[in-house]
C-alpha positions in Angstrom: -25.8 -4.0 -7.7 -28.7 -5.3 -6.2 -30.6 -5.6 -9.2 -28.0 -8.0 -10.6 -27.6 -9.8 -7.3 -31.6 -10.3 -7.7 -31.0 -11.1 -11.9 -28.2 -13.8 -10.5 -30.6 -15.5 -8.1 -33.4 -15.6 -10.6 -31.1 -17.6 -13.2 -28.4 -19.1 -11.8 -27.4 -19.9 -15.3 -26.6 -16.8 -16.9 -23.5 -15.1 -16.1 -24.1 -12.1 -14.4 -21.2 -9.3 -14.2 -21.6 -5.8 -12.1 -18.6 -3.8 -13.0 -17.2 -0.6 -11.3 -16.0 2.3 -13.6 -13.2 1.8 -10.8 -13.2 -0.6 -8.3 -13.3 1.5 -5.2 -16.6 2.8 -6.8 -18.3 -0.2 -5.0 -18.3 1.7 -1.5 -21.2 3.0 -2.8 -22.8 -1.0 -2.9 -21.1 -2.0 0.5 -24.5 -2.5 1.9 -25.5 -4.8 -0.7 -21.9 -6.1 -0.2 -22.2 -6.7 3.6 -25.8 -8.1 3.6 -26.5 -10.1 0.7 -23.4 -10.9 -1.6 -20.6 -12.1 1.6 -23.4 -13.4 4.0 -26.6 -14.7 2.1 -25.5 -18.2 1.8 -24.8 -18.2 6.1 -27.6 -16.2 6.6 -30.6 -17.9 4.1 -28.8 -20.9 2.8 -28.9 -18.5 -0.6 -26.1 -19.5 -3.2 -25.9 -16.6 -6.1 -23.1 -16.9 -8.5 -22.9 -13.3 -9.4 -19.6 -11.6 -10.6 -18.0 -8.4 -9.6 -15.4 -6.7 -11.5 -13.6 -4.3 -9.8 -10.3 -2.7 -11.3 -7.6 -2.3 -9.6 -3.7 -1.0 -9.6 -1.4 1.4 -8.7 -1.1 3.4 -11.7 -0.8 7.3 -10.3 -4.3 8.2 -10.9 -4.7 9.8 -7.4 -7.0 8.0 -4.4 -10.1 7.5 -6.3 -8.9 5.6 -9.4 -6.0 3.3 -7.5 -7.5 0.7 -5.0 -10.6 -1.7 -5.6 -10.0 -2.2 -1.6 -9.4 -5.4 -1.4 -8.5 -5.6 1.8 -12.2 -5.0 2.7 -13.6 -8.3 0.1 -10.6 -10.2 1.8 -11.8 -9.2 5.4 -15.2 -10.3 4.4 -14.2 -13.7 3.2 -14.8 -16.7 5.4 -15.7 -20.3 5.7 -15.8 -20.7 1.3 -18.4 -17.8 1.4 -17.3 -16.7 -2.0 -13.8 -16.5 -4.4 -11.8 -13.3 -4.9 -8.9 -13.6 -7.4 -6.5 -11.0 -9.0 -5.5 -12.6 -12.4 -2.4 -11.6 -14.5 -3.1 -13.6 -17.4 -5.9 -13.9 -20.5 -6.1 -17.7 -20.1 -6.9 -17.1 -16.4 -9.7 -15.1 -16.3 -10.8 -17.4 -18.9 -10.9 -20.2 -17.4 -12.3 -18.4 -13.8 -14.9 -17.2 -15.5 -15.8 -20.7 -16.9 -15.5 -22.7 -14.0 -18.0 -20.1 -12.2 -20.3 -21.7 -14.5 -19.8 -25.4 -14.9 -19.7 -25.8 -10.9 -22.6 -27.3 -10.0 -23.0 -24.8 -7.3 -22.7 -21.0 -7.0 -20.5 -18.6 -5.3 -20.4 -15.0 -5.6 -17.2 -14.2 -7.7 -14.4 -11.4 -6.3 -12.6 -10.3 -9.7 -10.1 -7.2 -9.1 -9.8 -6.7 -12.6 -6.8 -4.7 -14.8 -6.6 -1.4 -16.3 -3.1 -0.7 -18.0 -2.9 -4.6 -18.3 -5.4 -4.6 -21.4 -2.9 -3.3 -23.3 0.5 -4.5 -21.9 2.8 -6.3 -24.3 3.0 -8.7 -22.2 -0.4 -9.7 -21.0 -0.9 -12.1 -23.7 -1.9 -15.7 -23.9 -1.9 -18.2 -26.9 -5.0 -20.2 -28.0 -3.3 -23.7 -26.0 -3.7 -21.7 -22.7 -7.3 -20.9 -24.0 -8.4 -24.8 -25.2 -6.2 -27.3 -23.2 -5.4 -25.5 -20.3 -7.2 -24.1 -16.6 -7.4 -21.8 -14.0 -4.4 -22.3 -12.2 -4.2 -20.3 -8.7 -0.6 -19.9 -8.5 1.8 -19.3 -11.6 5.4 -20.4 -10.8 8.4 -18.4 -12.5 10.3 -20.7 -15.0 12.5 -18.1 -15.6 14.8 -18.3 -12.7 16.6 -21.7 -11.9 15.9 -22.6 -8.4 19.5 -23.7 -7.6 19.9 -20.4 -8.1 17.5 -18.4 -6.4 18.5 -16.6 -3.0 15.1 -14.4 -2.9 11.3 -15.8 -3.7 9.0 -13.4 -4.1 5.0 -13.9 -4.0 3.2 -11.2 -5.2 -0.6 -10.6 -7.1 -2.1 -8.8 -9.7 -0.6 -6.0 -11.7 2.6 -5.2 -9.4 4.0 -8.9 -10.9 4.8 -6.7 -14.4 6.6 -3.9 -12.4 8.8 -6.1 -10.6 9.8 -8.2 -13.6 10.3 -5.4 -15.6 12.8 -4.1 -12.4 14.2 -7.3 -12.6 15.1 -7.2 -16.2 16.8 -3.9 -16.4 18.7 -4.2 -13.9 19.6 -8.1 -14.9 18.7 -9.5 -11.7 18.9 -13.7 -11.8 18.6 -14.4 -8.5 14.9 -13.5 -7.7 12.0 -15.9 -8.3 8.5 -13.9 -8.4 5.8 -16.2 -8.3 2.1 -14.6 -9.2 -0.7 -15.8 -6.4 -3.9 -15.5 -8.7 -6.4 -16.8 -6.1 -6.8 -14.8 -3.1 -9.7 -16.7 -1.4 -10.0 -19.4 -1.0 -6.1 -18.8 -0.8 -4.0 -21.8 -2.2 -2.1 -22.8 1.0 -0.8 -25.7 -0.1 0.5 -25.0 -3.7 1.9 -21.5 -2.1 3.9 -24.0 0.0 5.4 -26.4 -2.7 6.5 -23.4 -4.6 8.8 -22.2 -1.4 9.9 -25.8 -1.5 10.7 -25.9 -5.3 12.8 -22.7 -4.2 14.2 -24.2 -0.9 17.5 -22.6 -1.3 15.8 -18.9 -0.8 16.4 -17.7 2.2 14.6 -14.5 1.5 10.5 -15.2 1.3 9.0 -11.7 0.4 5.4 -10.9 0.3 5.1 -7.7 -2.2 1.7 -5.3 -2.4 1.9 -1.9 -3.8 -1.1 -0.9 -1.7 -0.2 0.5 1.7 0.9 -2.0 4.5 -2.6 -1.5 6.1 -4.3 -2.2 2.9 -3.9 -5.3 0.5 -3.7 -8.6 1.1 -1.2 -8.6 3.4 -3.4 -8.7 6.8 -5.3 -11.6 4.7 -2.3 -13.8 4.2 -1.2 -13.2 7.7 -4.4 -14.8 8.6 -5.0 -17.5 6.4 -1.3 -18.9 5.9 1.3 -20.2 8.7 4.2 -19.4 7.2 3.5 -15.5 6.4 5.0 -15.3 9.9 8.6 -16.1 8.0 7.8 -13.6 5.0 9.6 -10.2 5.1 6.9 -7.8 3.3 7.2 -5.2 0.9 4.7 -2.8 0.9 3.9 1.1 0.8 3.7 2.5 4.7 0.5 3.3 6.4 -1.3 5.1 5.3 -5.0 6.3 5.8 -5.3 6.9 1.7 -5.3 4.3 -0.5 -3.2 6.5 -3.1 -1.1 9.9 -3.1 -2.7 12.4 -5.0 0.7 14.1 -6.7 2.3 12.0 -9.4 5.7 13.0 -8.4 4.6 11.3 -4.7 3.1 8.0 -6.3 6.3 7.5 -8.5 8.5 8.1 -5.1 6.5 5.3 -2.7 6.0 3.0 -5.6 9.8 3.1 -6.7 10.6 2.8 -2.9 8.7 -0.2 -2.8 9.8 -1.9 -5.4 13.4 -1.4 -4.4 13.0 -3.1 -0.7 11.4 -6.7 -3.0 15.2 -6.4 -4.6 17.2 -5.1 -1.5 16.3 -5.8 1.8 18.6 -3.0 3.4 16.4 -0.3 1.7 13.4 -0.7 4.2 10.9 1.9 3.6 9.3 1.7 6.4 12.1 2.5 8.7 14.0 5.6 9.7 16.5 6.5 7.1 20.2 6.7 8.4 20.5 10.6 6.9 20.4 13.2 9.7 19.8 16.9 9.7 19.8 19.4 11.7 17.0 21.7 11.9 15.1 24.8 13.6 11.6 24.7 14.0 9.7 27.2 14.8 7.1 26.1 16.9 5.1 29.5 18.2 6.0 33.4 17.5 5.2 34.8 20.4 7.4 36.6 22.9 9.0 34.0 25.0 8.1 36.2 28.2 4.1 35.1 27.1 5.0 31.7 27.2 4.2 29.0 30.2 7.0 26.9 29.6 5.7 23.9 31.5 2.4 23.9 30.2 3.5 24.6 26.3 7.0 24.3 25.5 8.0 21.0 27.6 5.2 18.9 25.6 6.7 19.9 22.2 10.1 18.9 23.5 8.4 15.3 24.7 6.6 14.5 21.5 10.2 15.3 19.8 12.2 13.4 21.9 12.5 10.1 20.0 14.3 12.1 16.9 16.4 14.0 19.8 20.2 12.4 19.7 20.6 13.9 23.4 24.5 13.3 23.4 25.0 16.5 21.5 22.3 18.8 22.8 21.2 18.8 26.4 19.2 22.0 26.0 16.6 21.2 23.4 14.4 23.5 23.8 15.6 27.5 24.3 14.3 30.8 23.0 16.7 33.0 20.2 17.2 36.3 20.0 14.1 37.1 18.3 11.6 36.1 20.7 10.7 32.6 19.1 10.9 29.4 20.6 13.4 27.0 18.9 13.6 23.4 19.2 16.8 22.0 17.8 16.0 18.4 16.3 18.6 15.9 15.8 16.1 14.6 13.4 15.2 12.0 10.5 14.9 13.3 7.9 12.2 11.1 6.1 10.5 10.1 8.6 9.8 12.8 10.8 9.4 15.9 8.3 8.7 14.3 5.1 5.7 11.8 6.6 4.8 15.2 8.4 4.7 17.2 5.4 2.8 15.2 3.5 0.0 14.2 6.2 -0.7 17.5 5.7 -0.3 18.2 2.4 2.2 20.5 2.5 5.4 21.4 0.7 8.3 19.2 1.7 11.0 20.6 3.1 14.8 20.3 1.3 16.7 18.6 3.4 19.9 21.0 2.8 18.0 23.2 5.1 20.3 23.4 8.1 20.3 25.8 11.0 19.0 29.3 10.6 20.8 32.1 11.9 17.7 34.7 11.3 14.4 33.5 11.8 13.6 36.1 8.4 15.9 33.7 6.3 12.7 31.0 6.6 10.4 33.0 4.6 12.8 32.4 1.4 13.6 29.1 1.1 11.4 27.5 -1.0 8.7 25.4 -0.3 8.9 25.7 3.7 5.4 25.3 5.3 4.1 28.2 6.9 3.2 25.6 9.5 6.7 25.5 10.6 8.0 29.1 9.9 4.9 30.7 11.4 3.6 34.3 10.2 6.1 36.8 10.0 6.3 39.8 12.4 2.0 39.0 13.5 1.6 38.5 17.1 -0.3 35.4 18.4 -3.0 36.7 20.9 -3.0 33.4 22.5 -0.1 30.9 22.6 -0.5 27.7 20.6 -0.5 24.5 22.1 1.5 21.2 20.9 
């Protein structure tokens, strides 16, 4: 990458593109990135119109292959430093590609670029959008009637294809999706005539299929006033860009898509399903035990999942030695997110109260974690 930054400077008329196998392959550039590519104009007064492509989507290809990071480009965007855009159409990166060279001045080009999308059905343009038309940084949907829309939904990039597609199978007519194309400098102003073309929605929805820490969620926070009125749709937190199990990429990305359609099926929050459930915290011998110094902090860091109208005792010891503490608990939230922070199995949520602490080791898929190592004795007990 810094050759072609140093190619771009040295002939500011030839379009010069660095391209990632996969976009978060840059991380390897990021000091080129930092120092020369998002700060040289500040810095020396240097313009360099140099391209990156980066590819980017949410496709279940595990951690690696998923996220071009945008939120890092987006976080390093300032004061018309450079562009970053996420186009949807043929005719788009057309025409971005040709206006980075007929400016008469240069700016380092941010292009997170598609991957299934080269071969979607419906990823095309016609030769019009190629001759007589131009980069436009916000596509509007003409399919919905804005009289009619309750719901508007901004989104970028690839996820625009999965929500439409959502949207047609299930015959949903009241949902506008409208595809932001430029992400910096971000088109405030045409962003805001499109919620006024669909003044009657009273539901303005920001959707990402990258984690709510990750995208350009924090960037349009920043850079636009009414974000503060937008009800987002995104995956959770998480400190992975991407699951690595297909089954859990299908799960979070499903989940996601459902809360753009259905505001009641928040993703983020607790779920309203309860179970009860054991956990087997230590397997010691409870007369080994300080409970003040071990017990009483696993009992605190529980207590938010605790409904403490039906148990006052939460924390007791059974008749096999082992510490129990009964969880009025949510079910996704607590053990799921648990589960897979740590990669383990999840556990099924029919599990209910165990009689004999033996009946753990054969249900399937229960961590270890939680139904600790048989008859072995602990020599030391285990904090938290």
């Amino acid at each position: 990458m810094g050759f072609d930054y140093g190619y771009a400077l040295a002939s500011p008329n030839c379009l010069t593109i660095w391209e990632a196998q996969f976009g978060d392959f840059s991380n390897g550039a990021q000091i080129i990135i930092d120092q020369y590519i998002s700060s040289a104009e500040d810095k020396w007064k240097l313009q360099n119109g140099i391209v990156l492509y980066l590819p980017h989507g949410y496709e279940g290809q595990g951690a690696e292959h998923s996220s071009a990071r945008m939120e890092r480009y987006l976080q390093l965007c300032a004061k018309d430093n450079m562009y970053a855009a996420n186009c949807t159409t043929p005719s788009n990166l057309f025409h971005l590609l040709r206006r980075q060279m007929l400016t008469n001045f240069r700016k380092p080009l941010i292009l997170f670029t598609p991957k299934s999308l080269l071969r979607h059905p419906k990823v095309i343009s016609n030769v019009d959008d190629l001759t007589k038309s131009k980069f436009i940084p916000v596509i509007t949907d003409s399919e919905i009637d804005p009289a009619k829309a309750d719901s508007l939904v901004f989104c970028s990039g690839k996820f625009y294809f999965d929500l439409i597609d959502y949207r047609e199978k299930n015959k949903i007519k009241n949902v506008a999706i409208v595809r932001i194309e430029q992400l910096f400098p971000l088109p405030v102003k045409l962003i805001i005539s499109e919620i006024k073309k669909f003044s009657k929605a009273e539901d303005i929805v920001w959707a990402q299929e990258e984690p709510r820490n990750m995208g350009a969620w924090n960037h349009i926070q920043t850079y636009h006033p009414i974000a503060k009125n937008m009800r987002p749709a995104t995956r959770r937190f998480y400190g992975s860009t991407a699951s690595g199990s297909l089954t859990r990429f299908e799960r979070r990305h499903n989940q996601v898509i459902e809360y753009v359609f259905d505001k009641t099926k928040n993703n983020l929050k607790e779920a309203k399903t309860k179970v009860w459930m054991d956990i087997i915290f230590v397997n010691i011998n409870s007369n080994e035990i300080d409970f003040d110094e071990y017990i009483k902090p696993l009992e605190n860091r529980w207590s938010k999942f605790i409904n403490k109208e039906d148990h006052n005792s939460l924390v007791h010891s059974n008749d096999y030695g082992y510490f129990n503490l009964e969880v009025n608990c949510n079910w996704k939230f607590a053990i799921e997110n648990y589960c897979e922070s740590y990669h383990l199995p999840t556990i099924h949520p029919e599990l209910n109260k165990v009689s004999n602490i033996n009946d753990h080791y054969h249900i399937q898929g229960l961590p270890n974690r939680f139904a600790g190592q048989g008859s072995k004795k602990y020599e030391q007990p285990i904090k938290g």
